[in-house]
Phi, psi and omega in degrees: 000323187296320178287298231292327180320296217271324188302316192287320165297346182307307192308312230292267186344343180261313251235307207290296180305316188302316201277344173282331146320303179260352158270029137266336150317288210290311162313000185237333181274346162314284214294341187242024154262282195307305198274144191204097186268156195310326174287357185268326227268133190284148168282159172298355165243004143272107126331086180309132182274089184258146152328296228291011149261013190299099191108345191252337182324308189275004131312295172268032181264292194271005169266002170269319184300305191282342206283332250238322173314318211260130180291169191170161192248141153274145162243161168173148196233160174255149165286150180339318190224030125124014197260155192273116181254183173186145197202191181226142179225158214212102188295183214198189154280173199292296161266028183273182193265146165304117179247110170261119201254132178226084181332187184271189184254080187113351187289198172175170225280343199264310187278343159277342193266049161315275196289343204259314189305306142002276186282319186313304194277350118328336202235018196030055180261155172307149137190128181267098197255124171293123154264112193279169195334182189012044161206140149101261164264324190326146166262194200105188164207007181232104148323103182266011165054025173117326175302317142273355169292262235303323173320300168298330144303333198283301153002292182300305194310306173313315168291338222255333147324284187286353173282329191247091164311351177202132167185170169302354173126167165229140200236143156235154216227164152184161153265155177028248195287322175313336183287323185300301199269015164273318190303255187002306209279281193322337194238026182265148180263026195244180137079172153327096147284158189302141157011071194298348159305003172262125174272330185205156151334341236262114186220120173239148202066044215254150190227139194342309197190160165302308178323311251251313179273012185263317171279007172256339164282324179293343167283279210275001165251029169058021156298145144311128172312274195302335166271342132314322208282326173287329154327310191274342215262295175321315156306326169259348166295289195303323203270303177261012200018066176214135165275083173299012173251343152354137160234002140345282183248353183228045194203120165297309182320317166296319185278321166295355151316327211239002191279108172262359172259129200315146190227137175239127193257150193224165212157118205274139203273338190234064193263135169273003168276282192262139175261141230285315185319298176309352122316243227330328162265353104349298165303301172325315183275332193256147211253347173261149197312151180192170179202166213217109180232126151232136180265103172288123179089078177227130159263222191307117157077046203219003191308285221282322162288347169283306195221112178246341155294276196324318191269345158291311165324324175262329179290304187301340161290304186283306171317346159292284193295333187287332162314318183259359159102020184285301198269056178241355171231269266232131156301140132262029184281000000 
């Protein structure tokens, strides 16, 4: 009996540890997905010495120049759940449409908003480029990959609703994770629907889901998949109180079943991030008029600085019919 005791406090004592073990685990991989604290956060105008600008820099040098020249306003709205967000809009003509601009994941407005700040101000369009929650000025540290992003979008739409009482539409736009959560705002189905001052779409680079690209990063750094993924899932349930496996709240691929507003997707044919397959499927899903631009040799978040005529072009033919209401008669399918 005595052995039998011991053995069972032994399991018990073993049993204790594994699980202590794996929420100290599952807490440190919370901290080095999720969380992005102020002090860490790139200025808005650094350029990482990365592939992926390499031959591009002094482009996107100099529209950060321009970004910085140009006159423009602060702005900031509170979120849904109490955080100061904040952002710069950059007027346009009196009547052209508003564009709410949303970086990436780990980004910022001046270096992912390149092609879009770019075309707006060439074309005398409104843009609004947002930092979005844990970047920039914004407050937070935790990146939810869209899951409280998309919230936040709907916020900008609302301020941006009450400055202009009459305009041409508002279109929101994002790269990579900003892009997953304008799909996300637009196509939720619960809850504030989105706005009807919104006319269109534009997500470049944009990826299925939270699962999907936490398990495709898990992948390409050569992680046990599955057991990442379950760590990182168990870290942000308990530590962030969020269910990254939602397909509620946490699946664009879900959320464009329900998107009634035209969506047009961009994508680098050689991304080394977002895998190209993920536009397509995507694309694929939304039940709503859409078009489809891939940039061959682009890799991540980088379309508009590879081939920017191709990516001005296309964005300004579809903000043109959507403005005018085409594709509320006509499929371009």
């Amino acid at each position: 009996l005595i052995m039998t005791g011991y053995v069972c406090i032994a399991g018990i004592g073993l049993a204790v540890m594994f699980f202590a073990a794996l929420i100290i685990t599952a807490y440190y991989i919370y901290r080095g997905v999720f969380v992005y604290p102020e002090s860490e956060r790139d200025e808005p105008d650094y350029i990482p010495d990365s592939a992926l600008y390499h031959g591009m820099e002094s482009d996107l040098a100099g529209c950060m120049k321009n970004m910085k020249n140009d006159s423009s306003k602060e702005l900031s709205v509170m979120s849904y759940d109490g955080l100061r967000l904040c952002g710069r809009l950059y007027e346009g003509d009196a009547d052209a449409p508003v564009v709410i601009f949303f970086h990436g994941y780990h980004g910022t407005y001046m270096r992912d908003g390149y092609g879009m700040f770019r075309f707006c101000r060439e074309h005398g369009y409104r843009i609004l480029l947002v930092d979005e929650r844990a970047h920039g000025k914004s407050d937070g540290d935790t990146i939810t990959f869209g899951i409280k992003e998309m919230h936040d979008c709907i916020s900008w739409i609302k301020l941006v609703d009450n400055m202009y009482t009459e305009n041409a539409g508002i279109i929101i736009a994002g790269v990579s994770m900003g892009a997953s959560a304008v799909l996300m705002a637009a196509g939720y189905k619960e809850g504030t629907a989105i706005p009807k001052s919104v006319i269109a779409v534009i997500a470049d680079c944009a990826f299925t889901s939270v699962r999907d690209i936490i398990k495709s990063m898990c992948q390409k750094l050569h992680y046990p998949v599955h057991i990442s993924y379950a760590l990182a899932w168990l870290g942000a349930l308990v530590f962030g109180h969020m269910n990254i496996s939602s397909t509620a709240v946490a699946s664009a691929e879900a959320a464009v079943s329900g998107i009634r507003i035209p969506v047009l997707f961009i994508h680098g044919s050689n991304d080394s991030v977002v895998p190209s397959s993920m536009c397509d499927r995507l694309y694929n899903a939304c039940t709503a008029y859409k078009k489809q631009l891939v940039i061959s040799g682009a890799d991540h978040a980088v379309n508009a600085l590879t081939a920017y005529n191709a990516y001005a072009d296309a964005v300004g033919e579809f903000i043109k019919k959507c403005a005018k209401g085409y594709y509320n008669e006509k499929s371009e399918d």
